[in-house]
C-alpha positions as CSV (number, residue, x, y, z in Angstrom):
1,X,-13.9,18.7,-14.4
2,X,-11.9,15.4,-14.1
3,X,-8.6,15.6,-12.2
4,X,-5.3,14.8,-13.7
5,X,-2.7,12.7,-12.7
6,X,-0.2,15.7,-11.9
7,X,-3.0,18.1,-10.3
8,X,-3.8,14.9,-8.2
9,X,-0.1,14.9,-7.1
10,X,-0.3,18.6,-5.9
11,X,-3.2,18.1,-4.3
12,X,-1.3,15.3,-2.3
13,X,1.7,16.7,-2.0
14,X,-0.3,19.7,-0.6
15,X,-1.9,17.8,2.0
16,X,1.3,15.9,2.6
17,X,0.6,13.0,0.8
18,X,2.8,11.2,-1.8
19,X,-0.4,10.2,-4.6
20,X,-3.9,10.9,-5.5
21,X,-5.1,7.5,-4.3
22,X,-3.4,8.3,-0.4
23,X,-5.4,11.2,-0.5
24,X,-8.8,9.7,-1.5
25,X,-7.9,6.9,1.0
26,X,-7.3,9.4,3.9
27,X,-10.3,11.1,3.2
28,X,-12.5,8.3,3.1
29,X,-10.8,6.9,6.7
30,X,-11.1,10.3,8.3
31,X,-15.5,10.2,7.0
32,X,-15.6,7.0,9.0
33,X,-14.0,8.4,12.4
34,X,-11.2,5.5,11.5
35,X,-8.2,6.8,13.6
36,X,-4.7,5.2,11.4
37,X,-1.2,6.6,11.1
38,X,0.0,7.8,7.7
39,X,3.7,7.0,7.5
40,X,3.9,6.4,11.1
41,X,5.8,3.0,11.3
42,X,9.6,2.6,10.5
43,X,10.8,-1.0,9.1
44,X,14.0,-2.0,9.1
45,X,14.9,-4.4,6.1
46,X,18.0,-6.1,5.0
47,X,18.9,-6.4,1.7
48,X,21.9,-8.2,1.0
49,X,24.9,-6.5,2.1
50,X,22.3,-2.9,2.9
51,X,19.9,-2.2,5.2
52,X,17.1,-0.3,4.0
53,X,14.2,1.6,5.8
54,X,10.6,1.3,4.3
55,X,8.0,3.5,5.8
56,X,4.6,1.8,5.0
57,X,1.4,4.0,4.0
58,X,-0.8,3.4,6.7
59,X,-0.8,1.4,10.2
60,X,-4.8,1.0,10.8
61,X,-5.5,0.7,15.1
62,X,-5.8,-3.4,14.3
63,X,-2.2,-3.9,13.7
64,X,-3.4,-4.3,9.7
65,X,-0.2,-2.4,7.3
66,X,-1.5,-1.2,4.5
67,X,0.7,0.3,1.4
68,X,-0.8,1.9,-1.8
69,X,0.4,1.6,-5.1
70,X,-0.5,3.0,-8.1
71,X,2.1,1.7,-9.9
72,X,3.9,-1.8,-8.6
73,X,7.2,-1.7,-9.9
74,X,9.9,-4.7,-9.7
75,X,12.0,-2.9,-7.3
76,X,8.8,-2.4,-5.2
77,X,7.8,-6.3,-5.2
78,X,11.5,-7.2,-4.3
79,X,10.7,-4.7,-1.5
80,X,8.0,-6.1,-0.2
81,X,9.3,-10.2,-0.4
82,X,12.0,-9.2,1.7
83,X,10.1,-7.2,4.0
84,X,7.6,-10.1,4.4
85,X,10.1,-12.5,4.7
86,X,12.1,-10.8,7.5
87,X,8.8,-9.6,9.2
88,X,6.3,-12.6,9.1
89,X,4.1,-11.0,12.2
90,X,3.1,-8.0,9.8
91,X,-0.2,-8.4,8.1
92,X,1.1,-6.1,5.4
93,X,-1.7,-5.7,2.8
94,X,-2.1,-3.7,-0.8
95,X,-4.9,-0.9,-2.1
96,X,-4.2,-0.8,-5.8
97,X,-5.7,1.5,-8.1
98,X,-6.0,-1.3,-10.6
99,X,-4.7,-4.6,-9.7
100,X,-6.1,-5.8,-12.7
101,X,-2.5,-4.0,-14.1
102,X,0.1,-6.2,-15.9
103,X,3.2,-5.9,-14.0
104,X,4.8,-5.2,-17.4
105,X,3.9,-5.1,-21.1
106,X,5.8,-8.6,-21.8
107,X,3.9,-10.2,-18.6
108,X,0.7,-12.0,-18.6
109,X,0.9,-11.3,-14.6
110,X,-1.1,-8.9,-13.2
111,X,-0.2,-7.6,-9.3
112,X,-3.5,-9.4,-7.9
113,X,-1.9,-12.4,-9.0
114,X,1.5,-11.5,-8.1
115,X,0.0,-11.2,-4.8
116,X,-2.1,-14.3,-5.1
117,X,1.2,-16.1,-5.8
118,X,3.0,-14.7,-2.7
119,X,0.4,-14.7,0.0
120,X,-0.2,-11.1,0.2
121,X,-4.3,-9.4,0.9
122,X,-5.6,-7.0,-1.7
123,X,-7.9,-4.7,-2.9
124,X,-8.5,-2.1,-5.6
125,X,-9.3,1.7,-4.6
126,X,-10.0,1.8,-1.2
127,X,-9.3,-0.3,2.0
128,X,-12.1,-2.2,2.7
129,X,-14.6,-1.5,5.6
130,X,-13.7,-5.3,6.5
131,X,-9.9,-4.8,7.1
132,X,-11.1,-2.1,9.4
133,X,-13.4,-3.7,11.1
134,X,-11.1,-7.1,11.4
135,X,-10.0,-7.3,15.3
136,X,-6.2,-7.1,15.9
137,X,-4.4,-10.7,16.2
């Protein structure tokens, strides 16, 4: 039987997750003895006249940040410009569930080429044995 979208949020919720995709990303970590924080790290970030505190998916042992998104919504990318440009030692990356997804229905944009265009790693599903295996900088 195929999982829905909301039975894949109580089974995250349940396991104290926030989405289906954290969950499957978890799992897969924990089956290859990866040791990583799940909502560990706390970053401060200024918008203007407001700080703000962001509290990125997962912190892997080589200093790699990794946030998933299932959806990438504009407040999201605003987020994450600001957050890269006050905090240029973080090698914040993205897991996507599609990042072949148009970051609307009026943009020819999708949010692999959003993060092409502002300097941010990606991938779609899963974090990549590579970025685990990548030695800390």
């Amino acid at each position: 039987m195929k999982k829905t979208s909301s039975s894949l949020s109580r089974i995250a919720l349940a396991k104290g997750y926030r989405s289906g995709l954290e969950v499957e990303i978890a799992e897969k970590l924990t089956s290859q003895g990866v040791s990583f924080v799940y909502e560990g790290m706390v970053i401060t970030y200024t918008r203007p006249s407001k700080d703000h505190k962001y509290h990125p998916d997962w912190e892997l042992p080589n200093g790699i940040v990794v946030e998933s998104k299932g959806r990438f919504l504009t407040a999201d990318r605003q987020k994450h410009l600001l957050v890269k440009a006050q905090h240029p030692e973080i090698d914040l990356r993205f897991v996507f569930w599609n990042s072949k997804q148009r970051i609307s229905k009026l943009s020819p944009t999708t949010y692999g080429m959003w993060c092409n265009k502002h300097g941010f790693i990606y991938a779609d599903k899963s974090i990549p044995d590579s970025w685990i295996k990548e030695q800390k900088k």
